[in-house]
Every structure is written in C-alpha cells, then in structure tokens.
C-alpha positions in Angstrom: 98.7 43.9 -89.6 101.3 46.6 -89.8 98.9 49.3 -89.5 97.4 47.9 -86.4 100.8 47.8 -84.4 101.7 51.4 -85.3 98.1 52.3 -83.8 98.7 50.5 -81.3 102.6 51.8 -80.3 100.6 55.4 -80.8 97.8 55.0 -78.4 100.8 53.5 -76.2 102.8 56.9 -76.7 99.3 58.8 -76.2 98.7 57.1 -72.7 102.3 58.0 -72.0 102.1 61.4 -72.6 98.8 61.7 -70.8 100.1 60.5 -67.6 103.0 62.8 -68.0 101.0 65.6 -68.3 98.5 65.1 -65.4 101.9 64.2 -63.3 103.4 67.5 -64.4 100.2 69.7 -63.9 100.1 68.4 -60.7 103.6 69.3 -59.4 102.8 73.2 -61.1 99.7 73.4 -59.3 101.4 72.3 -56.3 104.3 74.8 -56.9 104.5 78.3 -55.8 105.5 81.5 -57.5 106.8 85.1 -55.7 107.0 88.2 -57.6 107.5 91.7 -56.3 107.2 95.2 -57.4 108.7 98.9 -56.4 112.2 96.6 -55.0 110.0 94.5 -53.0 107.0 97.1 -51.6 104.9 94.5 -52.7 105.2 90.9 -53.3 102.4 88.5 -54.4 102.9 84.9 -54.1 100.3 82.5 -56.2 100.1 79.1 -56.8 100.4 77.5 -60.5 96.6 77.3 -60.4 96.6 81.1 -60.5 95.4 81.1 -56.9 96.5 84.3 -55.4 98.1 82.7 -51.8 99.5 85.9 -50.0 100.0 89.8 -50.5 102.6 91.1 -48.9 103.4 94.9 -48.3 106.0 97.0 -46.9 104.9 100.1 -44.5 106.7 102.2 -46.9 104.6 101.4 -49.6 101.5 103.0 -47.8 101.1 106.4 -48.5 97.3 107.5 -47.7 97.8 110.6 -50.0 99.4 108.6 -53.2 96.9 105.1 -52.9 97.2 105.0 -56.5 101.1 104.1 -56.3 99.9 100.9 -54.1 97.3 100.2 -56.3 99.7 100.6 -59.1 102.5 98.0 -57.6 99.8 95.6 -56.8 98.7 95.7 -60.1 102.5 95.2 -61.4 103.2 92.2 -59.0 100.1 90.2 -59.9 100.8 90.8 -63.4 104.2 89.4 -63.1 103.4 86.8 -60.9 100.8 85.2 -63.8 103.4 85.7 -65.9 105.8 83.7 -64.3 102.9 80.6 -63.7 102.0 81.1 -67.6 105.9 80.7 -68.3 106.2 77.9 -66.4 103.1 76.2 -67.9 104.0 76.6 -71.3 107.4 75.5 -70.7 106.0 72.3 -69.4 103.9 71.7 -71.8 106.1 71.9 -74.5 108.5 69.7 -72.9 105.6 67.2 -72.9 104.5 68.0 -76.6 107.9 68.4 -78.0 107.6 72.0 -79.0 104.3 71.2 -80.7 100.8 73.7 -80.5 98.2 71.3 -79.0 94.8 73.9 -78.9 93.3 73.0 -76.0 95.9 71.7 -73.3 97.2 75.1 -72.1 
C-alpha cells in the first residue's frame, strides 16, 4: 500500500509540474525580446517563440557601398536576440525541473 501512495504523490508532483510548465511557456511565448548591434544601428525584437516581430535600422547604418556592414549587424542582432529567448528558456526550465537535464522539453 505504501508503494501505491508514493505513485500516486508522484504523478501528483508530475501533473504539477506539467501545468507549470505549459503556464510558463506560455508567458515566454508571449514575452518579447530586443537586442541591438553597432550601438543600436540595428535592433531586432522577437518573440520567445523565435518569431522575428520587427527590424529596426538607423539611416546611418545604410551605406550602399559597405552592404556587407548591414548585413553583418543584422546577422549580430538576430544572433543575440535568440540568444537572449534561449537564455530565458532554459532558465525557466530549470526553475521548473530543479536544475535537472530533461531531453526533450527544451
């Protein structure tokens, strides 16, 4: 009879945790995230589902005989701006796991 109340506080914990997670992902996809590149020539913001919401670039940035430069800080501020959803992900995640490496639910 033991055995069966531990299962049962564990699939209790389990549910728990699940409900906590979808509530959590929700609130990250619902969040959004700016980052910028060159001081702020370009700034990307995207949404925790890695959904690329706005690109936004400073006159200055444009240079029609150095494109590459644009290309370049484009590059650089979508790059950063994944990084900070990733961050934020994974920081969730493992407050919901308690530090621990669930494959599969990142």
């Amino acid at each position: 009879m033991l055995g069966g109340k531990n299962m049962k506080d564990l699939m209790k914990q389990a549910q728990r945790m699940q409900q906590e997670m979808m509530k959590s992902q929700e609130e990250l996809e619902n969040k959004t995230f700016e980052a910028s590149a060159g001081g702020g020539m370009v700034t990307v913001t995207m949404s925790g589902k890695y959904h690329v919401k706005s690109i936004k670039i400073e006159p200055e940035a444009v240079d029609p005989e150095d494109l590459e430069m644009l290309e370049d800080l484009i590059l650089a501020a979508l790059q950063e701006a994944h990084t900070r959803v990733s961050n934020e992900t994974e920081a969730m995640m493992g407050k919901l796991t308690g530090g621990m490496n669930i494959p599969g639910l990142i």
